[in-house]
N, C-alpha and C positions, 0 to 999 in steps of 0.2 A: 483675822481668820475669816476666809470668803463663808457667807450664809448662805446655804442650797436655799432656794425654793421648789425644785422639784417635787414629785412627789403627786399625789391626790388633790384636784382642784373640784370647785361646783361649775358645772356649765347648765346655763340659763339662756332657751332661744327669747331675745328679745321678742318676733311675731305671734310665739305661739304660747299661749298660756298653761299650757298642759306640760310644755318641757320646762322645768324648772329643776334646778339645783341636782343635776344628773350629776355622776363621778366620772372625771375626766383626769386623766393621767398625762403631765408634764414633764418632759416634753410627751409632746402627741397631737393629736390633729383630732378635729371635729365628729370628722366620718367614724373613724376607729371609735370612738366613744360612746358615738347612737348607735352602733351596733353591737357593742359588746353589752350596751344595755337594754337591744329587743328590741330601741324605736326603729330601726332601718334596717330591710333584710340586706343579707351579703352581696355589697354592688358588684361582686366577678360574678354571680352564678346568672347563667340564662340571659335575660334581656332585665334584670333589674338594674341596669344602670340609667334606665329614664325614669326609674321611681324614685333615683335619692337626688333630683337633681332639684329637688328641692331646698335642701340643705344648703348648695351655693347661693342661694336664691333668698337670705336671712339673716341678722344679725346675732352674735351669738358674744356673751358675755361669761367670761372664766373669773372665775375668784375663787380667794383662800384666807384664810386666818393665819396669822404666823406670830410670833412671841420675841419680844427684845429685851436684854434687860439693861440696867445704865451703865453697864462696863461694855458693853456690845459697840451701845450710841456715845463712847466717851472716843469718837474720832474727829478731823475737822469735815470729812467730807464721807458717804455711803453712797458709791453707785449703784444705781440697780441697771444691770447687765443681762440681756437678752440676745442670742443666736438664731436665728432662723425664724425670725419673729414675722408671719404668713396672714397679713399683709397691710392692709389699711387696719390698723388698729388707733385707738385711745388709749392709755395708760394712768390708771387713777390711784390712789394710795392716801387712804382714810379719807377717802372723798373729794381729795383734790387732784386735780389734771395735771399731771405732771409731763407728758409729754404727747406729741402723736405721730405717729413714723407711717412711712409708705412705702417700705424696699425691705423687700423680703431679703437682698442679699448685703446685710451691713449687720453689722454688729450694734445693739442699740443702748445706747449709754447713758444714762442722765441720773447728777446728784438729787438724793430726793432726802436729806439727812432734815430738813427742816420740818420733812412731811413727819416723820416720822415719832413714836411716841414710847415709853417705856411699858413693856405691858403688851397686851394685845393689839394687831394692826391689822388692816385688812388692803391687801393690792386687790385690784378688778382689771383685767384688760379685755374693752371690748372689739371682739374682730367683725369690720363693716365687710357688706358687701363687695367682694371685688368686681364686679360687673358694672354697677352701678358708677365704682369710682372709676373705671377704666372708661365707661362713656362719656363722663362729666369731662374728663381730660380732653379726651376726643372735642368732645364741643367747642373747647377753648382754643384750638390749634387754629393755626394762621388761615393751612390749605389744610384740603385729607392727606392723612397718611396714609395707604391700603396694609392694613393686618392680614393675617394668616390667612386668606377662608376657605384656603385647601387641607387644613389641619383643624382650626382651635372651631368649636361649634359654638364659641363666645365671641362678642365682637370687644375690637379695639385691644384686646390684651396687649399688645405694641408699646401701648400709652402706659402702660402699669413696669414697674420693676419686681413681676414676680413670673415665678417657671412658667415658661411661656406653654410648653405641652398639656399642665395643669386644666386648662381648656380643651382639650383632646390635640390628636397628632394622628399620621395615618398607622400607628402601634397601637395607639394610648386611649383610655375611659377619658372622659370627660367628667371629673368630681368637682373642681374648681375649690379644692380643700381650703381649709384653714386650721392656724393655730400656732402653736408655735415648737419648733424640733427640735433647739438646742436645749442650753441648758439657760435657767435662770436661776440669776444670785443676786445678793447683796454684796460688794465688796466694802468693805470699810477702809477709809482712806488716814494714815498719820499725819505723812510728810511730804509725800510723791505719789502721785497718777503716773503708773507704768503706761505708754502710751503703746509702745510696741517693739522688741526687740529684734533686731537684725545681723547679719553674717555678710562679708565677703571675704572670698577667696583669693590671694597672689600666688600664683605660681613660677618660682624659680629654681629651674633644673630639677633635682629631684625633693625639692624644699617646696610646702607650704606655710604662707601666711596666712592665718586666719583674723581676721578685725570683728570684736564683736563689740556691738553699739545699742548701748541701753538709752531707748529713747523717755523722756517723762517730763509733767509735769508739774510744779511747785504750788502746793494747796495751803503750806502753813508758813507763817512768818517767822516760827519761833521750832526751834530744835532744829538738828542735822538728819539726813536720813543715808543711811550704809548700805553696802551691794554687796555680795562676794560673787565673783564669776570662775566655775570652775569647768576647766576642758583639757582631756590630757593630763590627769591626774596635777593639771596645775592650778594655781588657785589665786586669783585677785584679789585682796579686799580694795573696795575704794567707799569715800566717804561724796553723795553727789553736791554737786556745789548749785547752791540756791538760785545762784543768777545763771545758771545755765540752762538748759532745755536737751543737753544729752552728754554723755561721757561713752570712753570708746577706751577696749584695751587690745593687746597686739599678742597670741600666740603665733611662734613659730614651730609646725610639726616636721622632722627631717625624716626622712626617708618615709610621707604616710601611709597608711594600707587604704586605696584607693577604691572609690566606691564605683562598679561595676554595673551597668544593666545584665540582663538575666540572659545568658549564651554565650558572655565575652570574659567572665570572672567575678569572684563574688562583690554583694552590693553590701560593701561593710562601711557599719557607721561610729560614730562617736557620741559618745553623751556630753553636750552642754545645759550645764545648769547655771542659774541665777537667782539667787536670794538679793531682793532690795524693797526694803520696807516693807517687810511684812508678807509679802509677794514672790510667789516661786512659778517659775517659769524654766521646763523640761525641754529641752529640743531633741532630737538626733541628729546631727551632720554626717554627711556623707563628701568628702574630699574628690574631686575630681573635675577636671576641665571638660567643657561642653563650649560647641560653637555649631552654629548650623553653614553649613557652608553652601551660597549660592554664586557660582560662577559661569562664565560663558564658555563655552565649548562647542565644538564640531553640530553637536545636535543640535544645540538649545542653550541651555542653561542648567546645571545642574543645581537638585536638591538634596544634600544629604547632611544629618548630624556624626559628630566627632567627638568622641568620649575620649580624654584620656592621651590624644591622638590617633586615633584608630577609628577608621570610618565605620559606621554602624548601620547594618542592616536593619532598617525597623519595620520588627512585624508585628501586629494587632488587631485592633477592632474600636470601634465606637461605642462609647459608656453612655447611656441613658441611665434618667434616675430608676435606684432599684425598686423602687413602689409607689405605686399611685397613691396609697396611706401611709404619708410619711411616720405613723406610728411603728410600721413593721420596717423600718430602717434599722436594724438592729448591729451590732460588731459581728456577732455572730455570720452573719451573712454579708458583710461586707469581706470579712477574712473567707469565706468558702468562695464566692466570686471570684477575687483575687486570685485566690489558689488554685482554682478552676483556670485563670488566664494564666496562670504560669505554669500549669501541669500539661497548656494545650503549648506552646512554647512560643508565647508570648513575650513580647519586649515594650511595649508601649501599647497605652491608651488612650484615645481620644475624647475629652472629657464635652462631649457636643453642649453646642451653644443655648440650643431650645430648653435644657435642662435647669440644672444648677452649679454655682460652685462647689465642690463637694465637701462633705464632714473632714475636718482632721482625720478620722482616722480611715477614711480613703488614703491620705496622701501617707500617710504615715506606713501603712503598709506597701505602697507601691515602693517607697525607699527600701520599705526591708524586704520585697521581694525581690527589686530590681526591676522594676517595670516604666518605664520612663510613661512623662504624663504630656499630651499636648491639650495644653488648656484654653478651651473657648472663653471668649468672654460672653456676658448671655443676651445676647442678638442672634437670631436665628428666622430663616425665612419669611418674614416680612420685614419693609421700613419701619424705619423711627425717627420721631421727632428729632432736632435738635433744634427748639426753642431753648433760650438762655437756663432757663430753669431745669428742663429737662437734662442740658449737656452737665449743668453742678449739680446735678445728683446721681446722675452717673458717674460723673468726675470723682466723684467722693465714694462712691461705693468700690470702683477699680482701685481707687488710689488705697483703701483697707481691704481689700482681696489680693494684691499684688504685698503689701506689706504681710499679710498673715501666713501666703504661701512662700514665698521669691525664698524659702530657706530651705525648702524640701529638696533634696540631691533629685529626686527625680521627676523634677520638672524641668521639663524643655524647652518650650517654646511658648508664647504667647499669640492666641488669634484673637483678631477682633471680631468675628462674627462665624456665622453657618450658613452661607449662600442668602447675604443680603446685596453683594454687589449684584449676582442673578436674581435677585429678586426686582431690582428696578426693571426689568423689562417682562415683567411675570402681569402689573398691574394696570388695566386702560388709562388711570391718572399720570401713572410714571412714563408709561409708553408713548403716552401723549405728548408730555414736556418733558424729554430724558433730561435734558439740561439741567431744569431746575433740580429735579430728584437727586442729580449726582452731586450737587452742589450740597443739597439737604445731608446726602450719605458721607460726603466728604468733609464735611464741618464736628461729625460727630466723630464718625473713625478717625479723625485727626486727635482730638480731644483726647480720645483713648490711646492714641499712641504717644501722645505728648504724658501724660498718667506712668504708663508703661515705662517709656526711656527715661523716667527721670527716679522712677523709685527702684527700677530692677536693668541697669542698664548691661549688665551683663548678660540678658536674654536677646533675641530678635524677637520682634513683634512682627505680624504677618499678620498683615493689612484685614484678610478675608481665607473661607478657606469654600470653595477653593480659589485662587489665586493665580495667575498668571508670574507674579512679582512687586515690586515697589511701583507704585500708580501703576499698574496695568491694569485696564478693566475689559482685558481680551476674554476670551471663549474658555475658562478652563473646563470645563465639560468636555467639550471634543480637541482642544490642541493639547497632546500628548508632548512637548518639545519642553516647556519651562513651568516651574511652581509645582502646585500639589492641583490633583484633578481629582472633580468626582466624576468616575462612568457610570451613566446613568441609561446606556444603548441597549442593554441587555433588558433591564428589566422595564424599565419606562417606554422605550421605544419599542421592544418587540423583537429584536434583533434574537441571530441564534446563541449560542455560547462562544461560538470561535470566533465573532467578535470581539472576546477579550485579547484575542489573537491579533488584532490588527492595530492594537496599541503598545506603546509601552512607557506609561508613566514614568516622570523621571521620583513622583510621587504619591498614590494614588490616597487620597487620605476619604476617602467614599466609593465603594461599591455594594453590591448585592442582590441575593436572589432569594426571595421569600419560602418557606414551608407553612405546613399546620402541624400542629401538636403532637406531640405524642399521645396514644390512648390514654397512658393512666393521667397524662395533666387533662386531656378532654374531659375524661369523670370528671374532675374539681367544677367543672362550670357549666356540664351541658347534661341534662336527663337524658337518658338512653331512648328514648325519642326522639330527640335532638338528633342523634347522631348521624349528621347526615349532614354535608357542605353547603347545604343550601337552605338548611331550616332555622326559626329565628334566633335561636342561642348560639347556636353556631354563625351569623351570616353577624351578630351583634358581637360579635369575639373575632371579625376580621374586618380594619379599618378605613382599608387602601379600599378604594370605593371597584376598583377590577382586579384587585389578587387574588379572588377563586379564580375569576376565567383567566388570568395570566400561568398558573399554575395550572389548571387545568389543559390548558391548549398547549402548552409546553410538554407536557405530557407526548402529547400527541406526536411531537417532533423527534421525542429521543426512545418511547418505550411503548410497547405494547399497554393495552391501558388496565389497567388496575379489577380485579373483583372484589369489590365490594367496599366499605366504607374504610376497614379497617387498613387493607393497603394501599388505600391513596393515601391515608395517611403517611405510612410507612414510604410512600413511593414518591412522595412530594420531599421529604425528607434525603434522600437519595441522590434525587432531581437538584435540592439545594446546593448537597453536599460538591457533586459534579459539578455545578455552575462554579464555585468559589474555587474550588481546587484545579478548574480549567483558568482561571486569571492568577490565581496565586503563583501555580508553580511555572505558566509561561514566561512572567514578570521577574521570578527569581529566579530563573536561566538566563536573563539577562541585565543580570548585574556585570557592571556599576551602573548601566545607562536608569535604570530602577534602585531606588534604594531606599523607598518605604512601600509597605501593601497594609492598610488597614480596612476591613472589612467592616461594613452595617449590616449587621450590630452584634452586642454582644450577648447582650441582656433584653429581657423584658419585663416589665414595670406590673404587669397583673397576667392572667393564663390568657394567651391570644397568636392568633397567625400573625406571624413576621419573620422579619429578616433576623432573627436573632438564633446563634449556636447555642445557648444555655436559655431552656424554656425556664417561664417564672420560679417553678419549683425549686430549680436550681439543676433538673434532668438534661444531660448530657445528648443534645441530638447529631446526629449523626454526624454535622459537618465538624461539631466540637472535636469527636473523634479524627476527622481527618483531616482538621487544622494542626495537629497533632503531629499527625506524619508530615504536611507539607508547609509546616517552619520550623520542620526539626532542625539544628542546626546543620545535619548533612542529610541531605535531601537526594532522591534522584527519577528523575522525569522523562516521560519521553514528550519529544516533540517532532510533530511532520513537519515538513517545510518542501521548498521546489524538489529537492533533493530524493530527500526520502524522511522514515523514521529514525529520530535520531538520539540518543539517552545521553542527556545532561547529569552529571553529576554536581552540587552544589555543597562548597563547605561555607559557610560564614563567620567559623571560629577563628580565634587566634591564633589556635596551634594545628600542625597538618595532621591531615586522619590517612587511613590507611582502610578502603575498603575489598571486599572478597567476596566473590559469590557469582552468580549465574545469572544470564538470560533467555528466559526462553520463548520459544511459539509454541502453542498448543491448543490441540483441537478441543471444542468445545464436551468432545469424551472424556478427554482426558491426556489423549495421546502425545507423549514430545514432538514434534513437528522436527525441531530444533534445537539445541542448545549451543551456548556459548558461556565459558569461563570469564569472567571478571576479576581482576586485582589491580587497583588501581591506588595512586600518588596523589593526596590532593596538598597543595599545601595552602597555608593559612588565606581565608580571605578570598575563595577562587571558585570558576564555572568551567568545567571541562566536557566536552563531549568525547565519551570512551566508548562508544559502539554506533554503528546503521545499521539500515535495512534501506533497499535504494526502493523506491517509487517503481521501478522497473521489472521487481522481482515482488513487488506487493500489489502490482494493479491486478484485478482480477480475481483476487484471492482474499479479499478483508473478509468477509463473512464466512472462512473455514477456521477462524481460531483467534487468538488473543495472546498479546505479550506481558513476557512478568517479570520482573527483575526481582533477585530475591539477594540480599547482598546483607552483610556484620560489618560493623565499626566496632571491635570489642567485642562487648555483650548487646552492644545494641542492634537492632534488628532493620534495617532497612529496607522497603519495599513499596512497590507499585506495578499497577495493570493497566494496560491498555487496548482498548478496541479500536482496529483497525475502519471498524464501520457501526452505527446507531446500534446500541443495543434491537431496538426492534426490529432490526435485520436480521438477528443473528438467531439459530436457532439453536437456544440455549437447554442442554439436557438437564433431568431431573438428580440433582446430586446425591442422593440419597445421604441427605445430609442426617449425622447422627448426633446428640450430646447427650451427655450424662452430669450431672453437679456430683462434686467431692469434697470433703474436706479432708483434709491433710495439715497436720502441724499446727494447726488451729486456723488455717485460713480456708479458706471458699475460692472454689474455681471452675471453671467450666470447661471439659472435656468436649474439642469437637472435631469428628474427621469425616469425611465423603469420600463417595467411591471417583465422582466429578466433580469439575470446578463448580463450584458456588461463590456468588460472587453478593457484594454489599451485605457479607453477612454479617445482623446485627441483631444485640442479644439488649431484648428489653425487658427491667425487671420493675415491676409494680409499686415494688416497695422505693425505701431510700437508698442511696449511694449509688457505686458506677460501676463501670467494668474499664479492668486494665487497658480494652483494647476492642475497637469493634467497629464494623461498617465494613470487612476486610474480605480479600480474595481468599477462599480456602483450595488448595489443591491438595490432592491424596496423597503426593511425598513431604508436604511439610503442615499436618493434621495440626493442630492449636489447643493449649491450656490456656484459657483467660482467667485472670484472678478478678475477684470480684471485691471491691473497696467499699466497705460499707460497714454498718453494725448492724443487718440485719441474721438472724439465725439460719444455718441451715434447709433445715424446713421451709422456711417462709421464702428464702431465694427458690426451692423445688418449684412451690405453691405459683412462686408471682412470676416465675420468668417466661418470657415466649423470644422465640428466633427464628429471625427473617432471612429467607434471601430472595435475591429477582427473581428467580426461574416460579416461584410461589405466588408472585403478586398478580398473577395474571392466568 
């Protein structure tokens, strides 16, 4: 029976004599601890994150007392097993050194049964500076490697195997945490050390094979040790045989219920269990065939994945870790994220390279929500060694990352990095000798794919992201024809929004366009003197050394400019919204030649400006909302072209829709200009254009009105607006927008109608939870109920809510 150690430990700063034997909670981190006990004020609020930066800056030593008694210790062997063990640590147990590890992403494993005593014991693990050991490495290297020094404000992080953003990022504080976030145990060992258990799939016709393969190790000379494997209500016993190192049994499931990403059918799974010595091990399977398919065609080369046989539209975003204090990584919040990405109609996630591997129960709920995972390995913008030593311990760390995941249905694909092939020409060493550098990168990335194809060969490994292809170390930043690209023209370069118009990824797996906060996450960090985009709590909460003035001057190009603090906020937010929704839905009118669009980012790690739809809180900004409308699975767009305006309608699903409804023009009064009927055929899988408006009968006239298609699938509600010319052109009238809160039948809603169009109307509520629906066009013939998802009271939605629209912000 495994022994927790979790629970309450003493943490003791080796420097400082005054911190001694404080309460520290395992898992948890450093940070979290000196502040929950007074020594260090809270590093989100204001400009304190140059006062705790002390704390990276120290040795820090955790210990505990724990109790055995001689039936516990009557095994042949006791690991003690630690996850997420952050970083250069020591491990001691009643005083002896029993091990000492450097990789924050390995599972850390060592018998320590001889240390151990009947009675009282005492483990210590002390976590050293990561700084210090990240330079010492550095020292020792052949040539320099160049790290991060556009992100991490630590040098060398490169040389270390821990979250490389932990050093800051242009989102991210800089804490340089420690401690440890999984769990620690004791296992007691009989017969067999489980080493890791795995699954593959055969598929023939409507038959699966399942092969499941208990892999272990033999620790005693004397006794037999049993398994029972049960899947499909079927059940193996087997007994493991001493000279062997693994046993393998063979379900066949006929006709199985097939496990779906989210928009194509449900993501159902199956329970495998495993009992062997002692030892229980839970899985879910999820059944289904996955192939990415990269072929040559007319354009390029195409990228797209195949579930099932059915090519898949993948829509998403990029996963950064949820908290800078990995204490506040809680399930709780992993499942409302989650839920968050699948309520905006999401299908995949990008699990970015600069982070981490993520907790089981990341993955474990992407299976059960249907969320497919494209998972970096953790290299991310800067080089890295590959000295001997350095390549086997990476080697060893993928090689138990790839075995703990490769069983998850929703994991797709394997990368080796986050813009390290672009990074060789980012740094005057590599610039200097590209040769050697690529030499340097291709010894490593190789390493990693020889890792990959040999323990999960039923994924593709992709080399970098982005990527041209297999050995290509072309341009994927600007060649839109083959791989996955990042666009990076819009926001980096300066470019307008219809930029994203002059591409069309075959898979864009990076874009985006930065906001700031919403009001109520701005309380959480900045005093009301602060408030103001250029004062120190605020300018210390955004990390991109020119994203005020990128936002700012962007401003200037699409909209009248903002009165006062509070609707730049709002209007930055707006400005986001518009930029992602101008590349999303052009790219998804042209499918098949597109067939992923993942957006940077999703999330953010502590309250700050970024590129992120869901602020740290978990608060829904605007783009969240209209990621919402634009990957719902039928969609519908307009786009100009030579021609004129032209309304794409898009289904993604498997089965045909049937849509209804109107398009119209209309004067910024109110007035119909125009309308036109809509009833259209889609069938499964297709992009149809079902209306124009010619260039010929629009020149002239973009600033007398705005188009709106208002269109049912069902009950579901379809719709979109479009300006013919910048908002700041257009002289937008006062809607006389009205709302009232209700409740009805025990739910909460919000009542809103105008006499005029009001447009990005979006309702923000102080408290927690969301609203059904928001950021949206209001016209006077089809006035809006929003329900309101939360557990806040009545009252307290009157009290906290405010609602925006443009014609207000200025």
């Amino acid at each position: 029976m495994t022994i927790s150690l979790n629970g309450q430990w003493q943490l003791t700063c080796v420097q400082r004599a005054a911190l001694q034997d404080l309460h520290i909670e395992l898992p948890g981190d450093v940070h979290s601890a000196l502040y929950a006990a007074g020594e260090i004020p809270d590093p989100y609020w204001a400009t304190n994150e140059k006062k705790v930066q002390w704390v990276g800056e120290c040795d820090w030593v955790v210990s505990r007392q724990f109790e055995l008694t001689e039936e516990q210790l009557a095994c042949n062997a006791m690991d003690l097993v630690m996850d997420h063990l952050d970083t250069v640590a020591e491990i001691r147990v009643n005083g002896h050194t029993v091990a000492d590890f450097n990789n924050m992403f390995m599972r850390h494993k060592v018998d320590v049964l001889s240390c151990l005593q009947v009675g009282s014991n005492r483990i210590e693990i002390v976590l050293h500076r990561a700084d210090l050991a990240a330079k010492k490495r550095a020292d020792k290297l052949p040539f320099p490697v160049p790290w991060a020094e556009g992100n991490n404000q630590i040098p060398h992080m490169n040389t270390l195997r821990k979250t490389q953003c932990h050093a800051g990022w242009d989102w991210g504080i800089c804490l340089s945490v420690l401690g440890v976030y999984g769990d620690i145990e004791l296992q007691p060992i009989e017969h067999v050390r489980i080493s890791h258990v795995s699954t593959k799939q055969k598929w023939l016709d409507q038959e699966c094979e399942l092969s499941v393969t208990l892999n272990y190790e033999v620790v005693s000379e004397k006794g037999l040790a049993n398994a029972a494997v049960t899947f499909n209500d079927q059940t193996f016993h087997l007994t493991l045989d001493r000279d062997a190192t693994k046993t393998c049994v063979l379900f066949r499931i006929a006709e199985p219920r097939r496990w779906w990403p989210a928009g194509y059918g449900k993501p159902r799974l199956y329970d495998l269990k495993i009992e062997a010595d002692g030892s229980y091990i839970n899985k879910k399977i999820g059944l289904r065939k996955l192939e990415l398919i990269t072929e040559d065609d007319e354009l390029g080369q195409s990228m797209v994945f195949k579930v099932n046989d059915v090519e898949i539209s993948a829509l998403g975003a990029n996963w950064i870790p949820m908290d800078a204090m990995p204490s506040r990584m809680t399930d709780k919040r992993y499942r409302s994220l989650l839920e968050d990405a699948l309520a905006a109609n999401m299908n995949m996630l990008r699990v970015w390279g600069g982070g981490m591997y993520e907790k089981d129960i990341f993955y474990e709920l992407c299976d059960e929500l249907g969320i497919m995972v494209w998972q970096d390995l953790m290299f991310a913008c800067a080089l890295y060694p590959s000295t001997p030593d350095f390549v086997a311990e990476v080697k060893q760390e993928v090689e138990y990352q790839v075995r703990r995941l490769k069983d998850h249905a929703s994991l797709a694909l394997w990368c080796g990095d986050n813009e390290v092939i672009g990074a060789i020409s980012w740094y005057p060493e590599s610039r200097q000798n590209r040769e050697k550098y690529l030499v340097n990168y291709d010894r490593l990335n190789r390493a990693l794919a020889e890792v990959v194809e040999k323990e999960d060969p039923s994924r593709r490994f992709w080399a970098s992201s982005p990527c041209n292809g297999e050995l290509d170390f072309g341009d994927a930043w600007h060649d839109d024809k083959r791989g996955d690209m990042h666009f990076w023209d819009v926001w980096h370069s300066g470019k307008d929004f219809e930029a994203y118009q002059t591409v069309t990824p075959r898979f864009c797996s990076e874009f985006g366009f930065q906001s700031w906060p919403s009001l109520p996450t701005v309380k959480t960090f900045a005093p009301e003197q602060d408030w103001n985009i250029t004062s120190p709590s605020f300018e210390c909460h955004q990390k991109n050394s020119r994203g005020n003035s990128i936002i700012t001057e962007m401003f200037t190009r699409y909209f009248r400019f903002p009165n006062g603090f509070v609707n730049m906020l709002y209007l930055s937010q707006v400005q986001q919204a518009m930029a992602i929704k101008t590349a999303a839905e052009y790219w998804r009118a042209h499918k098949p030649t597109n067939r992923g669009i993942l957006f940077w980012q999703l999330n953010d790690c502590w309250p700050v400006s970024s590129w992120s739809s869901l602020e740290y809180s978990g608060r829904w900004k605007q783009l969240h909302y209209h990621t919402r409308r634009f990957f719902a699975p039928q969609m519908a767009t307009f786009i100009r072209d030579d021609q004129g305006v032209k309304l794409h309608l898009i289904n993604d699903g498997r089965n045909s829709a049937e849509l209804k409804g109107e398009v119209v023009w209309q004067s910024w009064e109110g007035e119909i200009l125009y309308r036109e009927p809509i009833s259209e055929f889609l069938d499964p899988d297709c992009t149809k254009v079902v209306w124009e408006w010619l260039n010929e009968d629009l020149d002239g006239h973009e600033t007398e009105g705005f188009f709106h298609v208002h269109l049912r699938n069902g009950d579901k509600l379809i719709e979109n607006t479009w300006f013919p010319a910048k908002p700041k052109e257009c002289e937008l009238e006062d809607p006389d927008l009205r709302f009232e809160v209700a409740e009805m039948n025990g739910e909460i809603s919000v009542m809103l109608s105008s006499s005029k169009p009001a447009f990005y109307v979006h309702l923000e509520f102080e408290g927690e939870g969301r609203f059904e629906d928001s950021s949206f066009t209001l016209v006077p013939e089809h006035q809006r109920q929003v329900k309101y998802i939360g557990s806040a009271s009545y009252d307290e939605v009157v009290q906290g809510l405010r609602v925006y629209h443009l014609k207000q912000s200025y």
